[in-house]
C-alpha positions as CSV (number, residue, x, y, z in Angstrom):
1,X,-0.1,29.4,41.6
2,X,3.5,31.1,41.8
3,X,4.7,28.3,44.4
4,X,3.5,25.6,41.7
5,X,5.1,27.0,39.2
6,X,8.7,27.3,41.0
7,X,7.8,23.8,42.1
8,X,7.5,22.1,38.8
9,X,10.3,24.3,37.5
10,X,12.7,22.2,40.4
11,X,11.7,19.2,39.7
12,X,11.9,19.6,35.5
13,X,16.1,21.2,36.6
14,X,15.9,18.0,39.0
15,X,15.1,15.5,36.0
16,X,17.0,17.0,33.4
17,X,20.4,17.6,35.0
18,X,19.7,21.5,35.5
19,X,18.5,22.0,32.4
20,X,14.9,22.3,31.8
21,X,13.6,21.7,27.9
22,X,11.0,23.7,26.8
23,X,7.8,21.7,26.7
24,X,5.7,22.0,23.2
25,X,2.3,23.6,23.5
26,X,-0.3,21.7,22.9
27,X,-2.6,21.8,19.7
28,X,-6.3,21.1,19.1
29,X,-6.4,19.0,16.0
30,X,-10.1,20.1,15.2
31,X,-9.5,23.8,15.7
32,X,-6.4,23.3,13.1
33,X,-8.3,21.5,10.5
34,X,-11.7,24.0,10.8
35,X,-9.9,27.4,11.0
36,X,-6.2,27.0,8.8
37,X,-7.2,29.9,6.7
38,X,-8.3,31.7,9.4
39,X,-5.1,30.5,11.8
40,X,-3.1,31.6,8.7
41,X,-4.2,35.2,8.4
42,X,-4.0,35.6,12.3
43,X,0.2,34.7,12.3
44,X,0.3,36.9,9.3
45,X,-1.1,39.9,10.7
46,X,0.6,39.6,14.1
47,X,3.8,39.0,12.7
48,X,3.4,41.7,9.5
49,X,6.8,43.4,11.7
50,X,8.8,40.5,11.0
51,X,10.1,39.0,8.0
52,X,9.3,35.2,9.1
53,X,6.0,33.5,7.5
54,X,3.2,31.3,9.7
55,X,3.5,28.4,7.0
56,X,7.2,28.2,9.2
57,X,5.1,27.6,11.7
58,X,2.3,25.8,10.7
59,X,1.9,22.2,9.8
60,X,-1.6,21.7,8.3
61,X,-0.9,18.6,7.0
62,X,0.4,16.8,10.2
63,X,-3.3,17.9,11.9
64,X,-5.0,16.4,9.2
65,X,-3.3,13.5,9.7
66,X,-4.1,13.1,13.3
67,X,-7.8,13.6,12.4
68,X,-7.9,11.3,10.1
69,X,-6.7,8.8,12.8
70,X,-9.4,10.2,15.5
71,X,-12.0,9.2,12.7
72,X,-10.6,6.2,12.3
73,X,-10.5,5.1,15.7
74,X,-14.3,6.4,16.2
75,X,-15.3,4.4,13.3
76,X,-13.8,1.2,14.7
77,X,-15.3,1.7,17.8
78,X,-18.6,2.1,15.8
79,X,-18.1,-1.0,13.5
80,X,-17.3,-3.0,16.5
81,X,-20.1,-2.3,18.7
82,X,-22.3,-3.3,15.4
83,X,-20.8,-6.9,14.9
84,X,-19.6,-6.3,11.4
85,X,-16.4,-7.4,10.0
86,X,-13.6,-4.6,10.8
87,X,-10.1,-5.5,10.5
88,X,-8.8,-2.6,9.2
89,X,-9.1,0.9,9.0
90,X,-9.9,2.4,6.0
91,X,-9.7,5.5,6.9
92,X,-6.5,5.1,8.1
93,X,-5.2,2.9,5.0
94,X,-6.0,6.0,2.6
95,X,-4.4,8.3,5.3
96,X,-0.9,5.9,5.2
97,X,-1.4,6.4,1.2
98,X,-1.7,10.2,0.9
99,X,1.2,10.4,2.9
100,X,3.3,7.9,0.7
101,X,2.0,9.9,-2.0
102,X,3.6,13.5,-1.1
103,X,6.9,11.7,0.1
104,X,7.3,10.2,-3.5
105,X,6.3,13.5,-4.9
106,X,9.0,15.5,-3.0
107,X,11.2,13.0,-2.5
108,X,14.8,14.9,-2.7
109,X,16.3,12.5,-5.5
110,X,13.5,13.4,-7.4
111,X,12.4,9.9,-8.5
112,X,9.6,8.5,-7.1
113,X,10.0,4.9,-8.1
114,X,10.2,2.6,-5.1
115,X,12.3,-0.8,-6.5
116,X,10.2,-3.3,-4.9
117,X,6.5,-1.9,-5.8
118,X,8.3,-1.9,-9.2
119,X,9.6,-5.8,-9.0
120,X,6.1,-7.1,-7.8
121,X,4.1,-5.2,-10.5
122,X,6.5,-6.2,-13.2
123,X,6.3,-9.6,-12.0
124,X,2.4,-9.7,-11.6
125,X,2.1,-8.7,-15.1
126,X,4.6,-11.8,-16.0
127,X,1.5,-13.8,-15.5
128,X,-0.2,-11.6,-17.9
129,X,2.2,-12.2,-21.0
130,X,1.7,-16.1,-20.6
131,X,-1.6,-15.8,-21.8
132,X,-1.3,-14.9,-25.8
133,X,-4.6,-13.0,-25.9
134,X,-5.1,-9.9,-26.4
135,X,-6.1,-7.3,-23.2
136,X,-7.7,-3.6,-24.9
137,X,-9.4,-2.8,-21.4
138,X,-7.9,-2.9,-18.1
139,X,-8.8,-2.3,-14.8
140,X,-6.5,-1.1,-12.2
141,X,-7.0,-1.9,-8.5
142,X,-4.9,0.4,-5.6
143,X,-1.7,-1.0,-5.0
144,X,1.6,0.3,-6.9
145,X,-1.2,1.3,-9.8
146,X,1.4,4.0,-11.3
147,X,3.9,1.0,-11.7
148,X,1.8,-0.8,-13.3
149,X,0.3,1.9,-15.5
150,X,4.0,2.2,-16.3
151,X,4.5,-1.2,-17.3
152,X,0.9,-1.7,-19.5
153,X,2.0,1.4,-21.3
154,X,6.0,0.2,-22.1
155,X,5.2,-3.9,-22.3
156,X,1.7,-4.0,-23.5
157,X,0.9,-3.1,-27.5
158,X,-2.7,-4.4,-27.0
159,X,-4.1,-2.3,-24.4
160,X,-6.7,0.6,-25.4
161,X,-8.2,1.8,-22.4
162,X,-6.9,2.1,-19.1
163,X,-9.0,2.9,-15.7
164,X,-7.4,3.2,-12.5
165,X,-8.9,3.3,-9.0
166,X,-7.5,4.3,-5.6
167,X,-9.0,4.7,-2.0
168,X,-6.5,7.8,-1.9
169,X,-7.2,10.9,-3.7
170,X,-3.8,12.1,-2.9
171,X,-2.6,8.7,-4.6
172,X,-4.8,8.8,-7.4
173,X,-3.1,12.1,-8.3
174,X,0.4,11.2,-8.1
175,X,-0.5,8.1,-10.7
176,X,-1.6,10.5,-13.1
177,X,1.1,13.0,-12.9
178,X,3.4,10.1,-12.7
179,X,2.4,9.2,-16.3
180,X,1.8,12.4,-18.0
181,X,5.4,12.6,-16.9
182,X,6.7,9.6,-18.5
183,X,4.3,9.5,-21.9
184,X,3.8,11.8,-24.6
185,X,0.2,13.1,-25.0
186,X,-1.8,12.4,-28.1
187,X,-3.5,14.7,-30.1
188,X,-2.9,18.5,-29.0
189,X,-3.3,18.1,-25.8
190,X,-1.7,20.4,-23.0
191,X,0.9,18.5,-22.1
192,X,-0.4,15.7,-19.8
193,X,-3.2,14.5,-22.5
194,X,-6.0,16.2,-20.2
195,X,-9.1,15.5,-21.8
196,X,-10.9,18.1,-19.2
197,X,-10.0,21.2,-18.2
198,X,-11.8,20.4,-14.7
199,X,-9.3,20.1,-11.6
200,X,-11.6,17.2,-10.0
201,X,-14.9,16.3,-11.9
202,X,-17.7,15.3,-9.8
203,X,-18.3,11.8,-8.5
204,X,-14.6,11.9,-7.1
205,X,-12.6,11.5,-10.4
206,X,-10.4,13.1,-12.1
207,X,-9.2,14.2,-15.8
208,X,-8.9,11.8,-18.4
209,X,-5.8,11.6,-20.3
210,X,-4.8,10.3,-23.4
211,X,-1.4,9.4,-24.0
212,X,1.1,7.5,-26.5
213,X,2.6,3.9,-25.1
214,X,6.0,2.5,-26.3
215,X,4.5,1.5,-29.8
216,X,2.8,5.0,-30.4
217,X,-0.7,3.9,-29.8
218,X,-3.0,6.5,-28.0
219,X,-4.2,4.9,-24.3
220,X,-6.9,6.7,-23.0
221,X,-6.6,6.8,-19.3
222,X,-9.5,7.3,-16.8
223,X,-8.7,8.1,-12.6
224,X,-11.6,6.9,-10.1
225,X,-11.5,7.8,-6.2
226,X,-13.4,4.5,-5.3
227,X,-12.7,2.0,-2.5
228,X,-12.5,-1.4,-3.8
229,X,-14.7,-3.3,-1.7
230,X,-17.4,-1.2,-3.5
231,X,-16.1,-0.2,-7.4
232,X,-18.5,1.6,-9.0
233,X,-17.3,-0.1,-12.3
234,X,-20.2,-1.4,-14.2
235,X,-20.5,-5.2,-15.0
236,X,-18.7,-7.1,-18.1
237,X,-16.6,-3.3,-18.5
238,X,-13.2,-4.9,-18.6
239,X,-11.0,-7.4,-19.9
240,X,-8.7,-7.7,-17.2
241,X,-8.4,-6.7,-13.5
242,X,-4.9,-6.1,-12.1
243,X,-4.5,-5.9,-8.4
244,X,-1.1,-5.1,-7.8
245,X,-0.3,-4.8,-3.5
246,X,-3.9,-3.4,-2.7
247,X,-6.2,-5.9,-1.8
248,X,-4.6,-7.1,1.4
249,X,-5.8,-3.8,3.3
250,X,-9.8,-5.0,2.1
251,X,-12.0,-6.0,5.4
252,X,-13.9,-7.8,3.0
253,X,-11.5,-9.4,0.5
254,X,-13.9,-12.4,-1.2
255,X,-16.5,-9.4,-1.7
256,X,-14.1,-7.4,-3.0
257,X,-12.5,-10.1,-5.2
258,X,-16.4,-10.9,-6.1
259,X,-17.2,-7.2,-7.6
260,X,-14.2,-7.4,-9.5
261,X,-15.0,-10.7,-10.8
262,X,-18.2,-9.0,-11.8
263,X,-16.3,-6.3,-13.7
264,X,-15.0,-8.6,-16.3
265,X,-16.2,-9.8,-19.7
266,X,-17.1,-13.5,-19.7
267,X,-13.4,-15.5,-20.2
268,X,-12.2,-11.9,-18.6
269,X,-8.8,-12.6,-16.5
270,X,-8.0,-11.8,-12.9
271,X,-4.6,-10.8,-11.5
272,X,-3.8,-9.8,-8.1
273,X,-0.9,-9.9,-6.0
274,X,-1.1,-9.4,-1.6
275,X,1.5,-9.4,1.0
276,X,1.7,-12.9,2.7
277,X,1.5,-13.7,6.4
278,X,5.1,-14.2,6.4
279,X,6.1,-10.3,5.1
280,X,8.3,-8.9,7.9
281,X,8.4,-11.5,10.4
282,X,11.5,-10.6,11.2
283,X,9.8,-7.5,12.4
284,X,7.1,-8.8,14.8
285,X,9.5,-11.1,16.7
286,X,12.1,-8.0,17.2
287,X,8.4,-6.3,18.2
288,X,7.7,-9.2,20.2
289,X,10.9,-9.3,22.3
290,X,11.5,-5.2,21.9
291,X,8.4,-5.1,24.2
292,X,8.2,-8.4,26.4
293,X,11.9,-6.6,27.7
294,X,10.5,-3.5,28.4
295,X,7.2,-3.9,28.6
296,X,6.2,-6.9,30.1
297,X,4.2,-8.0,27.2
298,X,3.1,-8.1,23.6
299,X,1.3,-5.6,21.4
300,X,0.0,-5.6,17.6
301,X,2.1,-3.9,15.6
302,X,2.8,-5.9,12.5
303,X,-1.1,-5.9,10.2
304,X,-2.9,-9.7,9.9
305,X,-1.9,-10.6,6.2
306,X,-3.3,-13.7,4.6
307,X,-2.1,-16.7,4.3
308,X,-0.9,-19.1,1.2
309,X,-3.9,-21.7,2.3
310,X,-6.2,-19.0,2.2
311,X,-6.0,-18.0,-1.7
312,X,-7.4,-20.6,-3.2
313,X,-10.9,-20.6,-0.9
314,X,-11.1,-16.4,-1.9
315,X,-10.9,-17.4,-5.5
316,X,-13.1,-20.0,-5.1
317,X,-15.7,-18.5,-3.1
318,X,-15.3,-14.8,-5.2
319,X,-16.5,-17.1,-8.2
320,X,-13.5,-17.6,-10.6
321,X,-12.1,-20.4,-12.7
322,X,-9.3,-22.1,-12.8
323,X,-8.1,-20.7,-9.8
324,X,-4.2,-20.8,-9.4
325,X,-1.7,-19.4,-6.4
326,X,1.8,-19.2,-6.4
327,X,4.2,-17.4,-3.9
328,X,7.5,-15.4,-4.3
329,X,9.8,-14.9,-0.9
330,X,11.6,-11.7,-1.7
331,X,14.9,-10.2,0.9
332,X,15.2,-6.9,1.1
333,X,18.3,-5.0,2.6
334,X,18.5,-1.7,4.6
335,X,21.3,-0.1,6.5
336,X,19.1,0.0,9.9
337,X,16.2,-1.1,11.1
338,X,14.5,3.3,10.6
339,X,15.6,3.2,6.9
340,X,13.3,-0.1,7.0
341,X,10.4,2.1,9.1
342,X,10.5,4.4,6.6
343,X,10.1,2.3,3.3
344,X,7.2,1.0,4.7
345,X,5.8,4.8,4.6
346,X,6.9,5.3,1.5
347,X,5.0,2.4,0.1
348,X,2.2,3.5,2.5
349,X,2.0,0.4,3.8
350,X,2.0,1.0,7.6
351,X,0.2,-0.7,9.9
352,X,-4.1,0.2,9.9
353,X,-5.6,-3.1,12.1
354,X,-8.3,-2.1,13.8
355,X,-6.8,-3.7,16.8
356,X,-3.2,-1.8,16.8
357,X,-2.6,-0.1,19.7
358,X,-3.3,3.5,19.8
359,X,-0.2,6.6,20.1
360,X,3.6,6.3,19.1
361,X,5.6,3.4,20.4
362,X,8.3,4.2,23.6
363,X,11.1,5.6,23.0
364,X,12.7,3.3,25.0
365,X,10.6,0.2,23.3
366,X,11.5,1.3,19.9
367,X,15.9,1.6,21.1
368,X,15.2,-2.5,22.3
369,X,13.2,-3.4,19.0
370,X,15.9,-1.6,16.7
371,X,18.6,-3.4,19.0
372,X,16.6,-6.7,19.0
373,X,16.0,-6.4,15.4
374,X,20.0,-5.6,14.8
375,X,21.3,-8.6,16.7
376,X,18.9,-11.3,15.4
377,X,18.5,-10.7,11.5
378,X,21.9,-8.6,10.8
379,X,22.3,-8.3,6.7
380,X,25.7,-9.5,7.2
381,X,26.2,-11.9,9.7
382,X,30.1,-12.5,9.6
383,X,30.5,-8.3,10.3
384,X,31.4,-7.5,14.4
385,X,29.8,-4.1,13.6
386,X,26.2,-4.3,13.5
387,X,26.0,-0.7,12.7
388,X,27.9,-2.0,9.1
389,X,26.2,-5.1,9.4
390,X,22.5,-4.2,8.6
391,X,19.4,-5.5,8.4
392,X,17.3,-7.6,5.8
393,X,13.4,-7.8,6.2
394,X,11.5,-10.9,4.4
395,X,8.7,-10.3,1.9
396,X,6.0,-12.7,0.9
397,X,4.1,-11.7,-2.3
398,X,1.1,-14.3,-3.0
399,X,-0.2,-14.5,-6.4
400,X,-3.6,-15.3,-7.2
401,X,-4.7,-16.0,-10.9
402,X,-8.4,-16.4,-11.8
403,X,-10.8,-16.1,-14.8
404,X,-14.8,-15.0,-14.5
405,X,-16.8,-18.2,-16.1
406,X,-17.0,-18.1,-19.9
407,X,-18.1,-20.4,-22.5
408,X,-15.1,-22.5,-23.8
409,X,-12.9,-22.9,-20.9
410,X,-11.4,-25.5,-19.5
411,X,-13.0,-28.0,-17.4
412,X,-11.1,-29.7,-14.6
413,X,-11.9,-33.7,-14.4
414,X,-13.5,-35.3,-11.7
415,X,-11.5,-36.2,-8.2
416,X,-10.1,-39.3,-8.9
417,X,-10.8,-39.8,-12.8
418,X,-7.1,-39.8,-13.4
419,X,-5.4,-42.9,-14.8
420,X,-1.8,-42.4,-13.8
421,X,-1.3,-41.6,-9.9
422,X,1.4,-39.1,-8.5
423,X,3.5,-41.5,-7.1
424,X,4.0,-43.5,-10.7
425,X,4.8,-40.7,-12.2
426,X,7.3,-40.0,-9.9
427,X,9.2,-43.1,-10.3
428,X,8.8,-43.1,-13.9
429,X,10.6,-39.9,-13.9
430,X,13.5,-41.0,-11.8
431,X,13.9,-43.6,-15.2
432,X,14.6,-40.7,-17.2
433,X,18.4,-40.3,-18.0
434,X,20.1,-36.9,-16.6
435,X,21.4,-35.0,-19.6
436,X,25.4,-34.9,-19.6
């Protein structure tokens, strides 16, 4: 045992140029998540000589992760050998959000508001203030909910009653502290407009609150830990459903689109806004050419996102009226292709296919995607230094518009009962005089 020892001590001063780095002990992620109190107390009371503390030591959280992810994976295998539908893991999805949760919570600037969550939620609700009706009851789906909590409770004088869902507890949480933090509460509450003294009421919620918008109107505010490809919202509850960046990550996205058509109120609207399939190309082909060089081929690393063809088929099929899509293309810069990486945590929107490969990406991989990445899609494409340079990644938000069937609607004529074609009306608008 000795002579193995001073043999793999050779070769580790061999490898490493005569210096031989300490190799990190490794940890059972079960025995961390079923025994932290118990872990706890142990470093506390062999180290009671020493003015150190275990939690220096210790990173709970991180182990929790990696169980999460072990589920995950176990659950995919499961939902695979069955035949159903599994594209992504949910497990995982609320995993990526409890993470982006606690790094907007402790984020060292202290604000938590990520710019392009805030962009697409404020442009989502655009759709909403075309429509000159009035909107008491609202139902939030996932997503950047707290922006668009935000925005209902600055921009909309109509709204009465607000409920929000989340697959992520963690998430669900942060949206409420984010707006006891930003509204006054009504009434005498304690601050935040609790309703409850309960931390977590059962059946996975939390407190209500009720809390003054712009205007001084009392919003009463209700948090639900649900997934939504199975709300437990009861029919005709709601007026309007907005679905702000959260439905892309559904495995099932016309049955999840069909039980929230099923929330609404007859004439009820529909609003939702996903990541299109061209969000970060620039990405996947610095992926794919990161790992043809020094892997010899190509992984999944980028999630499947849906297409614009694809939007109006969901509405259709989920049961909604006068379907309508439209698509924003929005360019983001960073200063390198990590500061990009990490955005996509902080919106929690990593990637959770089913079919991603497992464990970290090479070290040496991830130097040839960031260089790839660098030299193919530079921010600046006049500057020598690519380091100054940059990088820009591509954003495709689809909007989908839909309304559950209500008496009084509009009816859209028959194919081919229309009495001027496309192409007259093209050339009769080539006749019309350009303004001076």
């Amino acid at each position: 045992m000795a002579t193995r020892r001073a043999a793999t001590a050779a070769l580790r001063r061999l490898a490493f140029g005569g210096r031989a780095p300490a190799l990190p002990r490794r940890t059972r992620t079960d025995a961390a998540l079923a025994i932290p109190a118990r872990a706890l107390a142990f470093a506390s009371s062999s180290s009671s000589s020493s003015s150190s503390s275990a939690t220096e030591f210790l990173d709970v959280e991180a182990a929790q992760e990696r169980a999460r992810a072990r589920a995950a994976a176990l659950a995919a295998k499961n939902a695979k050998d069955d035949g159903g539908m599994f594209v992504f893991d949910r497990a995982v999805v609320a995993a990526h959000r409890d993470r982006a949760a606690y790094a907007r919570a402790t984020h060292p600037s202290n604000d938590p508001t990520d710019p392009l969550l805030e962009e697409i939620a404020r442009r989502t609700l655009d759709r909403l203030a075309d429509v000159k009706r009035a909107f008491p009851r609202v139902l939030v789906l996932g997503g950047a909910s707290d922006a668009v909590v935000g925005l209902l409770m600055r921009e909309r004088a109509d709204v009465e009653t607000v409920v929000v869902t989340d697959v992520s507890m963690d998430m669900l949480k942060f949206t409420r502290a984010r707006a006891a933090a930003s509204f006054p509460a009504a009434g005498d509450g304690d601050g935040d407009g609790d309703d409850d003294e309960r931390d977590e009421p059962a059946g996975g919620s939390l407190p209500s609150q009720t809390l003054l918008n712009k205007e001084g109107n009392p919003v009463r505010l209700h948090y639900v830990h649900a997934d939504e490809e199975c709300l437990p919202i009861k029919p005709n509850s709601v007026d309007v459903v907005v679905a702000a960046c959260g439905l892309h990550w559904a495995n099932d996205l016309p049955g999840a689109m069909t039980r929230a058509r099923e929330t609404l109120t007859p004439d009820g609207l529909f609003l939702a806004s996903v990541f299109g399939g061209e969000t970060m190309r620039e990405m996947r082909i610095a992926c794919a050419v990161g790992e043809l060089e020094r892997e010899g081929g190509v992984s999944q690393r980028v999630s499947p996102l849906a297409r614009v063809r694809d939007c109006g088929n969901l509405l259709t099929r989920a049961g909604m009226t006068l379907p309508a899509v439209d698509v924003d293309t929005l360019t983001m810069r960073y200063p390198n292709v990590m500061k990009l990486i990490d955005h996509v945590r902080f919106m929690g929107e990593g990637n959770a296919s089913a079919s991603r490969r497992p464990g970290p990406v090479r070290r040496g991989t991830a130097a040839a995607v960031a260089a790839a990445y660098a030299t193919m899609f530079p921010a600046v494409e006049n500057e020598s230094d690519l380091e100054k340079a940059g990088v820009e990644a591509t954003f495709q938000v689809l909007y989908m518009t839909g309304w559950s069937p209500g008496e009084g609607q509009q009816v859209a004529s028959e194919r081919g009962s229309a009495g001027v074609s496309l192409s007259q009306l093209e050339q009769e608008l080539e006749k019309v005089p350009e303004p001076p």
